[in-house]
C-alpha positions in Angstrom: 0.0 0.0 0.0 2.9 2.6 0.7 3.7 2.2 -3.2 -0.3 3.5 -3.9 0.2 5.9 -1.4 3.2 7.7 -2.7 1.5 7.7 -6.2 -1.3 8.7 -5.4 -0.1 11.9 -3.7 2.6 12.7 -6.2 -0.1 12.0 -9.5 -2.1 14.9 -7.4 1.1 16.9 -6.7 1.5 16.6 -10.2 -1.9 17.8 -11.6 -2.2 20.4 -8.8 1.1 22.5 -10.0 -0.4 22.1 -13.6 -4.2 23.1 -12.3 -2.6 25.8 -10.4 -4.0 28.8 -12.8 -7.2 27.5 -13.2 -7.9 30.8 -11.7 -5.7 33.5 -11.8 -4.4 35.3 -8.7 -6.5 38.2 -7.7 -9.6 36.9 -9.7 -12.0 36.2 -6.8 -11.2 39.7 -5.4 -11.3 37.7 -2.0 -8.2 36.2 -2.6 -6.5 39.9 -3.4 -7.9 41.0 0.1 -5.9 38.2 1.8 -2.6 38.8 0.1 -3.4 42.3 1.0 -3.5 41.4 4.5 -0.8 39.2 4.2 1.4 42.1 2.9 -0.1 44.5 5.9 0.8 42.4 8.6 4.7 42.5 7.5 4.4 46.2 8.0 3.1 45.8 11.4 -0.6 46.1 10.9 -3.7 44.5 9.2 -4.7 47.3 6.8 -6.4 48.1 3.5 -3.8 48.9 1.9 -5.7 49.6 -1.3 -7.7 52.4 -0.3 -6.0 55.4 -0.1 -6.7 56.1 3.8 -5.6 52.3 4.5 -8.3 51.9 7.0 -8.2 49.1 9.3 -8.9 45.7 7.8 -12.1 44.1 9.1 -14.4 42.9 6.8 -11.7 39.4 6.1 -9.7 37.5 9.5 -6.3 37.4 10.1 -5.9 33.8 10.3 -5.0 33.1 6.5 -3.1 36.3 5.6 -0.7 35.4 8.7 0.1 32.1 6.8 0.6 34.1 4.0 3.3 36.5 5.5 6.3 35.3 5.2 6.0 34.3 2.0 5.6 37.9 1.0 9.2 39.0 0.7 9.3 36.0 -2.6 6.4 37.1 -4.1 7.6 40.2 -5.3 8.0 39.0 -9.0 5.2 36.7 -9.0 2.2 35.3 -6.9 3.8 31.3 -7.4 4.7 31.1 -4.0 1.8 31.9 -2.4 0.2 29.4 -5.1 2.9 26.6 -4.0 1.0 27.2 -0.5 -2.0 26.2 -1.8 -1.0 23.3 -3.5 0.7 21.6 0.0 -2.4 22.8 2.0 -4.5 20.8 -1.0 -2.5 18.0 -0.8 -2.8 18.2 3.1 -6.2 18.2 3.3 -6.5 14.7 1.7 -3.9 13.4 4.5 -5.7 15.0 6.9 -9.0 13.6 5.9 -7.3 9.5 5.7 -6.0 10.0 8.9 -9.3 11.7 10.6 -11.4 8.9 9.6 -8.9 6.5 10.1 -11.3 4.3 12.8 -14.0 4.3 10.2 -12.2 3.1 7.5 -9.3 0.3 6.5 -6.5 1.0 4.6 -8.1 0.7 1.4 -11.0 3.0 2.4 -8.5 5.2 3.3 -6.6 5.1 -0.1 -10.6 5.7 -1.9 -10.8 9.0 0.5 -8.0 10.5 -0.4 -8.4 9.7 -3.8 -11.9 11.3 -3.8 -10.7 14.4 -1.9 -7.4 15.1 -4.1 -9.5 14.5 -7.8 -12.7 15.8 -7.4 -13.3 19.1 -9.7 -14.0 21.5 -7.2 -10.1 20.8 -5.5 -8.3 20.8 -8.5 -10.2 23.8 -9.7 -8.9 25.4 -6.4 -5.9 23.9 -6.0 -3.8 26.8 -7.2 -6.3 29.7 -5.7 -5.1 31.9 -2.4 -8.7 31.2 -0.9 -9.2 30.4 2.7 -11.4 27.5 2.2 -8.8 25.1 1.7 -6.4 26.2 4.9 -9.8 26.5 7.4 -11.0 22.6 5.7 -7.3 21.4 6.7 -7.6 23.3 10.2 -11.3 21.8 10.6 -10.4 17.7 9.9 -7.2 18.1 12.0 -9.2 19.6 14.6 -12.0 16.4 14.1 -8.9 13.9 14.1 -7.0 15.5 16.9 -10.5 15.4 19.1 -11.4 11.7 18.2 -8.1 10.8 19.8 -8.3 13.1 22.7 -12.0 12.2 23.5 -11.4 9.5 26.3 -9.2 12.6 28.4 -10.6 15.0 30.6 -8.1 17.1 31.6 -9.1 20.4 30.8 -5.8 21.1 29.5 -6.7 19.2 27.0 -9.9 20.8 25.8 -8.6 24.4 26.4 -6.1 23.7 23.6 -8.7 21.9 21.7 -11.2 25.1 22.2 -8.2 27.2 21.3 -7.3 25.3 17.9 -10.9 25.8 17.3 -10.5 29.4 17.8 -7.7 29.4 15.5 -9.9 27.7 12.7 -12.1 31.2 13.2 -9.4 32.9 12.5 -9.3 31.8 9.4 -12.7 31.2 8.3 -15.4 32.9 10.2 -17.3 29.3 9.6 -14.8 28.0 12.8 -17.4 29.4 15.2 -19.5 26.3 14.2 -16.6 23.9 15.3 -16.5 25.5 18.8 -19.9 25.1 19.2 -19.8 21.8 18.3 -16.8 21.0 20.2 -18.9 22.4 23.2 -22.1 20.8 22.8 -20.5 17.5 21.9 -18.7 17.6 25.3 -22.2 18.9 27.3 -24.2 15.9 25.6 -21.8 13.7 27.5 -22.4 16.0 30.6 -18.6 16.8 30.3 -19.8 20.4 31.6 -15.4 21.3 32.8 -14.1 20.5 29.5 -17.0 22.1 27.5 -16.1 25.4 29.5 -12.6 24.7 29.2 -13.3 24.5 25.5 -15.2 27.8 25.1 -13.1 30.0 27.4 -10.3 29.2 25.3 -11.7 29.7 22.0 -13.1 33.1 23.7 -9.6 33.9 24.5 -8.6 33.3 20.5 -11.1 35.0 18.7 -12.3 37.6 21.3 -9.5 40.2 21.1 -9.9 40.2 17.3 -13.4 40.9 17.5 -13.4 43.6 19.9 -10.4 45.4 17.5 -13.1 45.1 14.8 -15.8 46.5 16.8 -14.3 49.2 17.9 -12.5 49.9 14.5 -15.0 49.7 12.4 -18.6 49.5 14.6 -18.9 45.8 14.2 -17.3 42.6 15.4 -17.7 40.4 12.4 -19.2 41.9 9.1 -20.4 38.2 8.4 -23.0 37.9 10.6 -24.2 41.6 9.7 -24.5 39.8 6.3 -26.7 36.9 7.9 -29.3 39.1 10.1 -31.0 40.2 6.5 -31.9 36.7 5.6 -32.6 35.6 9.4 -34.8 38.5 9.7 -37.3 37.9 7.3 -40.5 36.3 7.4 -40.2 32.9 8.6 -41.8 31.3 5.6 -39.9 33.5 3.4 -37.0 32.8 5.3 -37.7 28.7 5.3 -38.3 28.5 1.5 -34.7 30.3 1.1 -33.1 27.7 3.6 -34.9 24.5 1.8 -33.7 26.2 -1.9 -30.2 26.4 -0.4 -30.4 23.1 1.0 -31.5 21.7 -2.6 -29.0 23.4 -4.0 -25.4 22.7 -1.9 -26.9 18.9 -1.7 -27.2 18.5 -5.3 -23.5 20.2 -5.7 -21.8 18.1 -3.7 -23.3 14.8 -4.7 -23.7 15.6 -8.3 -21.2 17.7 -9.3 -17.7 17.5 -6.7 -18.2 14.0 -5.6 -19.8 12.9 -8.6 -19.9 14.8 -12.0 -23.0 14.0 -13.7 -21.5 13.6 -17.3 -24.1 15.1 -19.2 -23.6 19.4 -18.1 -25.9 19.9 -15.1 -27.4 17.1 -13.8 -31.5 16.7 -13.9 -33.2 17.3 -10.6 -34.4 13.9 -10.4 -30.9 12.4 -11.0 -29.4 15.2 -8.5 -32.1 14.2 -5.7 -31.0 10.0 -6.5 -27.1 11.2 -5.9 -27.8 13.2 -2.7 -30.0 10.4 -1.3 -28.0 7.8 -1.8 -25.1 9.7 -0.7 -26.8 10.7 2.5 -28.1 7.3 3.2 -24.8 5.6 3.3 -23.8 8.5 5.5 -26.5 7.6 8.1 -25.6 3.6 7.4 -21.9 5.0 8.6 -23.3 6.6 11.1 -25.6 4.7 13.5 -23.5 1.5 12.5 -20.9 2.0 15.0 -23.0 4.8 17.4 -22.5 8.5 18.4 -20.4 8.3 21.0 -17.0 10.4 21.5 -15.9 12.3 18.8 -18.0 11.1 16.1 -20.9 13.1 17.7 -18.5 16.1 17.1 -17.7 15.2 13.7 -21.3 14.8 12.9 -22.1 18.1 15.2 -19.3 20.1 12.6 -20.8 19.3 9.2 -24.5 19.8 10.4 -23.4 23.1 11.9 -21.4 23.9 8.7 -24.0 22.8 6.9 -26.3 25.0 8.2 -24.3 27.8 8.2 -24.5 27.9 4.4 -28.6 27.4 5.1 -28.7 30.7 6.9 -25.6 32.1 4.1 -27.8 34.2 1.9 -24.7 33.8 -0.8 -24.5 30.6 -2.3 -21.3 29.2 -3.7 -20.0 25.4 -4.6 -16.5 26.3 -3.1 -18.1 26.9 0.5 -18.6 22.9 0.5 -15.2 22.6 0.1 -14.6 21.6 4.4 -18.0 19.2 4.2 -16.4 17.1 0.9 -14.2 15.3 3.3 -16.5 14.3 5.4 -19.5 13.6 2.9 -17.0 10.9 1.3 -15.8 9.9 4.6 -19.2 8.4 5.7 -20.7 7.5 2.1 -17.5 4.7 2.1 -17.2 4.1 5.7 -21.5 3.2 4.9 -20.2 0.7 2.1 -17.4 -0.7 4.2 -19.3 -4.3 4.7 -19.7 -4.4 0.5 -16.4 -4.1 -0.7 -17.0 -4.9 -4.3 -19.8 -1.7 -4.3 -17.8 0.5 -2.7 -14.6 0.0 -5.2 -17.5 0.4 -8.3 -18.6 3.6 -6.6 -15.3 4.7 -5.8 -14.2 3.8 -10.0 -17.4 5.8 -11.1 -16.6 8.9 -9.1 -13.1 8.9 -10.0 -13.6 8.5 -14.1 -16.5 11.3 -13.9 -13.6 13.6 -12.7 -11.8 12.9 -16.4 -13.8 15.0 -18.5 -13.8 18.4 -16.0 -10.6 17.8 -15.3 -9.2 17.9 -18.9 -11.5 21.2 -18.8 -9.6 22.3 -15.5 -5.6 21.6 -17.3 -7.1 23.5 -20.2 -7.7 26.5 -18.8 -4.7 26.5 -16.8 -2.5 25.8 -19.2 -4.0 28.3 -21.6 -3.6 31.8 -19.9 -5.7 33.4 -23.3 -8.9 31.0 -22.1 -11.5 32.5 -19.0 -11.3 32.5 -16.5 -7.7 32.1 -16.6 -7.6 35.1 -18.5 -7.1 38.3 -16.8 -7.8 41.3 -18.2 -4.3 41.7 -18.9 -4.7 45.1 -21.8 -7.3 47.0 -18.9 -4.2 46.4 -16.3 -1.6 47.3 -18.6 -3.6 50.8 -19.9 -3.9 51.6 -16.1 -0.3 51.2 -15.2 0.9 53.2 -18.6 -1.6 56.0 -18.5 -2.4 56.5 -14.8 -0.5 58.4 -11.9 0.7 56.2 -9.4 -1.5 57.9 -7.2 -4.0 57.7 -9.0 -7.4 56.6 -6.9 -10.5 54.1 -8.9 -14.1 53.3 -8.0 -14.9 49.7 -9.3 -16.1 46.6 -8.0 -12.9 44.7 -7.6 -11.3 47.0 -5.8 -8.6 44.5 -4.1 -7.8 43.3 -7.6 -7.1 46.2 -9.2 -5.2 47.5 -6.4 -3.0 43.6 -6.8 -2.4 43.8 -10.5 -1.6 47.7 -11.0 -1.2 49.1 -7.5 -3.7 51.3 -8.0 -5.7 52.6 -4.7 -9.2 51.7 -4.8 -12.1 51.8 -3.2 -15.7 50.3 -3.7 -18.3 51.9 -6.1 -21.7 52.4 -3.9 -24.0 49.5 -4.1 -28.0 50.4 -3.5 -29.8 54.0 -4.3 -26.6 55.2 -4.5 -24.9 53.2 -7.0 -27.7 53.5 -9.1 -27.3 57.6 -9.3 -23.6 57.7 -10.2 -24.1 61.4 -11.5 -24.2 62.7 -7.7 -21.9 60.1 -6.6 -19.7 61.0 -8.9 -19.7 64.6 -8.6 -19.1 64.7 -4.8 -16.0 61.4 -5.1 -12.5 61.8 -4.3 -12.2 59.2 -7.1 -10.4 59.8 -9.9 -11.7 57.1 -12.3 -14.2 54.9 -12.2 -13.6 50.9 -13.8 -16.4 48.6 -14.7 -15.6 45.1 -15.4 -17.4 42.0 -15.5 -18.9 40.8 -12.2 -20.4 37.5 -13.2 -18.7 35.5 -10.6 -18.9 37.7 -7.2 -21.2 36.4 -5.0 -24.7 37.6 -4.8 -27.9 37.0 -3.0 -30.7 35.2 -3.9 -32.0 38.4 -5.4 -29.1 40.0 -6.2 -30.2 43.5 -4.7 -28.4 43.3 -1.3 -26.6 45.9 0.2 -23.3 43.7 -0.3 -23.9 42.6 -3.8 -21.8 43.7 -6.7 -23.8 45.4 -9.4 -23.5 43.5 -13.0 -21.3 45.1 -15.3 -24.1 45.6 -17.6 -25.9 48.1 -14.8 -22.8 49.6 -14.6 -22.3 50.6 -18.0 -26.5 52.1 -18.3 -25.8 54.1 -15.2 -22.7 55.3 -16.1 -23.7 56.3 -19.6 -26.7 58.4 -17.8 -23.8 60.2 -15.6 -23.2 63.5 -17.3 -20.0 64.0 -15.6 -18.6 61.0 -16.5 -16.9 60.4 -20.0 -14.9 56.8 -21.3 -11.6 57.0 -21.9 -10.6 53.5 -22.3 -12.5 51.0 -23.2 -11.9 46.8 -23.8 -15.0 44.8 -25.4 -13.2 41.5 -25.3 -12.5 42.2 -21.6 -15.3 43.8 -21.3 -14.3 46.7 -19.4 -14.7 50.5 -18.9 -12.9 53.1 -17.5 -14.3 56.7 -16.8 -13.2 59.9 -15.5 -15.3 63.3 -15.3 -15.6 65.8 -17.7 -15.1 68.5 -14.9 -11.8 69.4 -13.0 -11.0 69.1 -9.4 -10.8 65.2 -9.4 
């Protein structure tokens, strides 16, 4: 087995450094804000440094961007090793996930899990991409490992470092809130009331500081959950029917499209409900097979409270399952475990439904010139030719532009406001104004939020309706737009 082992990892190592530019650096915006941070903290602080009063950073944790640190003095020339990072934590994960679930599964069960978790679309898409998804999923299956081992303690030693480690995983994802409470109410359904407290305190300790800082630098403690109380606060019906849609929706993604790609585009809703209820009944097979007790309840207690975190997450995104893959494949072949033959044919099927996105995935890696590898390379290069150093934008993406060109930016107005850009604009310290395609920045349900990016296309109207405003660039392949006013004084 050590011989399928090592080729196992290096085959992945090997597709992951090729897969690496499935999405270029700075493309998600999110993943700008964290090399931002990353590049903030070696100076001492954790600051926007794209905006041109480099306000504190609050809206994104410091957990990620403090892995990222000191690799900033090597990215200077290029963002590969902060890509390289990604790759390991990739890799990682799948250990982390074998050795996790290693009392479920044998050996060969093992192999199939890592298998699953290093080929499956939605990792090797990623596997190149400076997103904290991949770093919190590592954090969140070596914290699920670590417990299951520790469980039979009680010091409380123990479970403060535990609680703290879960703390941590906050630090990186905001999601790590659901693993303390889960480490918490796992311990009180045992009536371990010292090490539950133990727990909390010391996750308290972790997070706390941090979210004080942001409270009193920028009037809330997490801009997440300011995010969450529009959704919670609706009607209740309202409110359950967007729950049950989201349910629908991250079930049929990760059992019909990252565990299994239906081979056909997007699978049917009859074949997407067959996936997720098979996949879910050899979960609960897994399950109640060898009982609740010790840290399986907390395993089980993290993915239903990760779960429904993205119930109650009004923006909807396959790479938010990316922690819960893990553990879905975890249980569906710890649930086969007694039928070796089916779970080897179900493990084969998954595995060759990854060919065909995956020859997708090396293609647009490998061919910078095809989306979304491609940046909008002649937009970039116009802005660093023809603009001041100095010079401030308005646009969407403002931590991308400010990654590729050094540009300061800050956000256009979202709401009444960004729809009258003719008094926004005659009142901004902005000096241009860049519209660019939005398509894949997360949006609501209804796409009207307060915190949703406005479509390019909106963009364009309003701005054409802005007498102030005139183009002076403009990119129809890249589909982008840049504005300045007609008047002086910008």
């Amino acid at each position: 087995m050590r011989r399928a082992w090592a080729g196992l990892f290096s085959a992945a190592a090997v597709l992951y450094l090729l897969a690496r530019d499935a999405y270029w650096v700075g493309y998600f915006n999110d993943d700008a804000f964290y090399l931002i941070g990353a590049r903030a903290l070696t100076e001492g602080r954790f600051a926007e440094l794209n905006h041109p009063g480099q306000p504190p950073l609050i809206q994104y944790l410091p957990g990620y961007p403090l892995l990222l640190a000191p690799l900033m003095p090597f990215c200077a020339a290029s963002w590969l090793p902060a890509q390289l990072l990604s790759v390991l934590v990739g890799l990682s994960s799948a250990a982390a996930a074998a050795w996790a679930f290693a009392p479920d599964l044998d050996e060969e069960g093992r192999l199939l899990l890592a298998a699953l978790c290093l080929f499956n679309p939605l990792a090797l898409s990623l596997s190149g991409a400076v997103l904290a998804d991949a770093p919190f999923a590592l954090a969140a299956l070596l914290l699920v490992g670590t417990a299951r081992r520790a469980w039979p303690r009680t010091s409380p030693r123990v479970w403060a470092a535990l609680g703290a480690a879960a703390g941590a995983s906050a630090l990186i994802r905001p999601n790590g809130l659901a693993l303390i409470l889960a480490l918490a109410a796992a311990l009180a359904w045992e009536r371990r009331g010292r090490e539950a407290a133990a727990a909390l305190a010391a996750a308290a300790l972790v997070v706390g500081p941090w979210f004080l800082r942001n409270a009193a630098a920028g009037g809330h403690p997490l801009l997440y959950a300011a995010e969450l109380a529009g959704p919670i606060e609706a009607a209740p019906w309202t409110t359950l029917g967007a729950a049950a849609s989201r349910a629908g929706f991250y079930l049929s993604e990760l059992y019909a499209r990252a565990l299994f790609r239906w081979p056909w585009g997007a699978p049917p809703a009859a074949a997407a409900a067959a996936a997720a209820l098979a996949g879910l009944a050899a979960a609960v097979l897994a399950l109640t097979r060898g009982g609740l007790s010790g840290g399986r309840r907390f395993a089980l207690l993290s993915a239903l409270a990760l779960f429904g975190l993205l119930l109650a997450w009004d923006k909807r995104s396959t790479r938010y399952l990316l922690p819960l893959i893990p553990l879905a494949a975890a249980w569906g072949l710890a649930g086969l475990a007694g039928r070796r033959g089916t779970r080897l044919a179900a493990a084969a099927l998954a595995l060759a439904s990854f060919i065909v996105p995956a020859r997708a995935i090396l293609a647009a890696s490998l061919r910078p010139e095809a989306p979304p590898a491609r940046a909008p390379e002649r937009t970039f290069a116009w802005i660093r030719a023809n603009t001041a150093p100095g010079a401030v934008f308005a646009c969407e993406l403002d931590g991308q532009l400010f990654l590729r060109t050094g540009r300061r930016s800050v956000t256009l107005p979202r709401g009444a406001d960004g729809r009258n850009l003719q008094l926004w604009a005659a009142g901004s310290g902005a000096d241009f104004l860049l519209v660019s395609p939005t398509a894949d920045i997360l949006r609501t349900t209804r796409g009207v939020g307060p915190h949703d990016a406005v479509p390019a296309a909106e963009r364009r109207r309003d701005a054409g309706r802005a007498s102030v405003l005139e183009p002076v660039f403009e990119d129809p392949g890249e589909g982008t737009v840049i504005y300045t006013k007609k008047t002086p004084g910008l």
